[in-house]
N, C-alpha and C positions, 0 to 999 in steps of 0.2 A: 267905296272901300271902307271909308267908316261907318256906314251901315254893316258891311256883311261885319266886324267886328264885334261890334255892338249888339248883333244878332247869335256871334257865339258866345261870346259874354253870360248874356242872356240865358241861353242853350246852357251853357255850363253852369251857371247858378242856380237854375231850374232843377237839372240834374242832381247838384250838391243837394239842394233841401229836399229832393224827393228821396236821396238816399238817407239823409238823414231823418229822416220821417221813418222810414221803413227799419233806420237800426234800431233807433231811439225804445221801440216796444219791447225788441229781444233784448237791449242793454238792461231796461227797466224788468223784464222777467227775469233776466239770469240771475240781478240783486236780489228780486223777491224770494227765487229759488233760492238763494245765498243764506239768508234768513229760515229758511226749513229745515223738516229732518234734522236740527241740532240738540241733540239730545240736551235731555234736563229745559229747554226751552219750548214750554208749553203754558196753556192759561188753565186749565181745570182735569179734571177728571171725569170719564162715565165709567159706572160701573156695570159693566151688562152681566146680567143671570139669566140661562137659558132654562127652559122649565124641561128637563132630561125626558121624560118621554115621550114631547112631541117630536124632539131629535130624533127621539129611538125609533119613532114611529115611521119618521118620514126620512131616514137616512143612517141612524146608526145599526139598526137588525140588519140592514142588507150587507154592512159592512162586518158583523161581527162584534162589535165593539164589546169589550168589559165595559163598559159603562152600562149599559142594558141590560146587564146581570141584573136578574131580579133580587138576589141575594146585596145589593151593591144600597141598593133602597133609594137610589136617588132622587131629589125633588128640582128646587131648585139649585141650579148649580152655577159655580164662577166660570164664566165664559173669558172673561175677565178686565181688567184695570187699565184705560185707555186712555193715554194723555189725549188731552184734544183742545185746538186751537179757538177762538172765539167765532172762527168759519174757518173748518175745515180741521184735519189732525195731520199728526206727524206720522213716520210706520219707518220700518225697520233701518233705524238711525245709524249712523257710525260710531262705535262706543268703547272705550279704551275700558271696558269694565270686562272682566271674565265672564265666559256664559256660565248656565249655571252647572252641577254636577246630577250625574244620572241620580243619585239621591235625592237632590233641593228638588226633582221635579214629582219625581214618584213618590213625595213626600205631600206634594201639590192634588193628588189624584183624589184623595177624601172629601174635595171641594171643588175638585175642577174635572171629576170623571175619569182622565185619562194624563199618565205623564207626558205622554206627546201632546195634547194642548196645552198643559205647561209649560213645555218646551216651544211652543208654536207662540203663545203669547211673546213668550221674551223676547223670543226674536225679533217678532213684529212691531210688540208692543212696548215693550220692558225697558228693551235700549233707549228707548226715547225717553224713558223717565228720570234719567240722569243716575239712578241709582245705582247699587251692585243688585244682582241676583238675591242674593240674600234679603237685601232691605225690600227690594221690590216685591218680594213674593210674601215677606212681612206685611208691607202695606197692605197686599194686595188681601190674606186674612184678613187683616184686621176692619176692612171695608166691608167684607162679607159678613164679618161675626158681630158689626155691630150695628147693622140694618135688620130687622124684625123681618123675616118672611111668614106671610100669613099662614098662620098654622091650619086654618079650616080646611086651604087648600087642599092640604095634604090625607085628608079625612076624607077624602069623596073614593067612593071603594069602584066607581062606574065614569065608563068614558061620559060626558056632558057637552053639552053645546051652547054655549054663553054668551053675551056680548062682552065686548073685548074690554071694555071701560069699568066691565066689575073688577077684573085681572088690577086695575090701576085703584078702583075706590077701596080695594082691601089694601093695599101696600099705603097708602093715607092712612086708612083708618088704623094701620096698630102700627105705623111711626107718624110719634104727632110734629116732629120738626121738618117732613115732607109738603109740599105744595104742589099744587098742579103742574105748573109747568118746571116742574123739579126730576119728573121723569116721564116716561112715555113706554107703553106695550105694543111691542112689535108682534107681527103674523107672517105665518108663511105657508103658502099651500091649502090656507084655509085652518092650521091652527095656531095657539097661543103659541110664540115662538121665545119673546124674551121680554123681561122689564130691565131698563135702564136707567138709571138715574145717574145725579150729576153733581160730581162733588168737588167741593175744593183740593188745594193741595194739601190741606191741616184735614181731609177727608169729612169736612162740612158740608151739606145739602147747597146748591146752587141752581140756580138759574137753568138750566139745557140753550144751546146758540139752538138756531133755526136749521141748522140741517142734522141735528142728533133728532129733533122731534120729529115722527115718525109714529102718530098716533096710529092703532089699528080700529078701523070704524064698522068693523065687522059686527053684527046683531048676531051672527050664530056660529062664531070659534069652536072649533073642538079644544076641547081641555082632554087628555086623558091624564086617569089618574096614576100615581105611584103603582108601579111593579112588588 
C-alpha cells in the first residue's frame, strides 16, 4: 500500500516539473514579449535609402506611382528611419503620440517619393521612435540631408551592370566618418535595391547588429540610372 503511494507521489511530481518545464518557456517569452514593441525603447538607427528606379523598375510602373514621374527626378530616396534593436527591431508600437496630418506626410514626398510611404513609415516605424510626428519626420531629414549620397551616381545617363560593393565603396569614399560594417547594399531581383546604414540615436554612424547586414555579393547588379 505504501508502494502504490509512493508510486503516485512520484507520478505526481514527475507531472508537476514536466509541466513546469513546458510553462517555464512561454512565462519566459511573454516577459521577453513584455519588453518589445515599446516605443521610444530601442538601441540604434538604420537608415535605409532605396535607389528610386530600380523600384520603378521592378514595381512602381506597374503600379503607377508618382514617384516614377520622370519630371519627379528621383535618386536616392528615404525609404526611411528604423529604430532597431541590437538583434532584431521593433514595428508598429502602441503610441499615445498623434499620427501625423495629410500635410506632415505629403510634405515627406520630396524625399520619400510618395505621402503614403510617409504615412506607411509612421506607422510602422515612427511609433516606435518614441517621438511625435513632427520630430520624427524631422529626424528622419535630417539623417538624409546630412549623409553625402554619391553624386557620380546620379551622372550615369545608361542602365549599367556592376558589382554590388562599388554601390557601398562610393558611399565610404564621400563620407569619411562611414566604416564598413556601418552599412550594407541590399539587391532585389537582380538590382541595386537600397544602402543602409546605422546610426545612433544623436544620428551618429554605428556599428550594423548581424541581421541588418545584408551585403549583396552580386558581380553584375543592374543599377539604372535617373529618369
Amino acid at each position: 500500500m505504501h508502494g502504490i503511494h509512493r508510486l503516485r507521489s512520484h507520478l505526481w511530481l514527475t507531472l508537476a516539473l514536466l509541466g513546469h518545464m513546458l510553462l517555464t518557456p512561454a512565462i519566459t517569452q511573454a516577459a521577453d514579449q513584455g519588453t518589445k514593441n515599446q516605443a521610444g525603447q530601442f538601441d540604434y538607427y538604420v537608415l535605409a535609402l532605396s535607389w528610386s528606379p530600380s523600384w520603378c523598375a521592378l514595381e512602381g510602373d506597374a503600379k503607377g506611382s508618382e514617384q516614377c514621374d520622370a519630371n519627379r527626378d528621383h535618386g536616392w530616396i528615404l525609404h526611411g528611419l528604423w529604430p532597431q534593436y541590437h538583434q532584431g527591431w521593433p514595428s508598429y508600437c502602441q503610441s499615445a503620440k498623434a499620427p501625423p496630418s495629410r500635410r506632415q506626410t505629403r510634405e515627406m514626398a520630396d524625399i520619400m517619393g510618395t505621402p503614403g510611404l510617409a504615412w506607411h513609415q509612421w506607422k510602422k516605424h515612427g511609433t516606435c521612435s518614441g517621438l511625435s510626428a513632427t520630430d520624427y519626420f524631422a529626424l528622419s531629414r535630417q539623417a538624409y540631408s546630412q549623409l553625402v549620397r554619391p553624386v557620380a551616381l546620379r551622372r550615369l545617363t545608361q542602365e549599367v551592370t556592376l558589382p554590388a560593393r562599388l554601390i557601398e565603396q562610393a558611399f565610404l569614399q564621400d563620407n569619411q566618418d562611414l566604416e564598413p560594417d556601418m552599412l550594407t547594399v541590399t539587391c532585389r531581383s537582380g538590382y541595386i535595391q537600397e544602402a543602409r546604414i546605422c546610426l545612433s540615436k544623436a544620428l551618429q554612424p554605428v556599428p550594423c547588429g548581424r541581421d541588418v547586414v545584408r551585403d549583396c555579393k552580386l558581380d553584375q547588379a543592374v543599377f539604372p540610372p535617373i529618369r
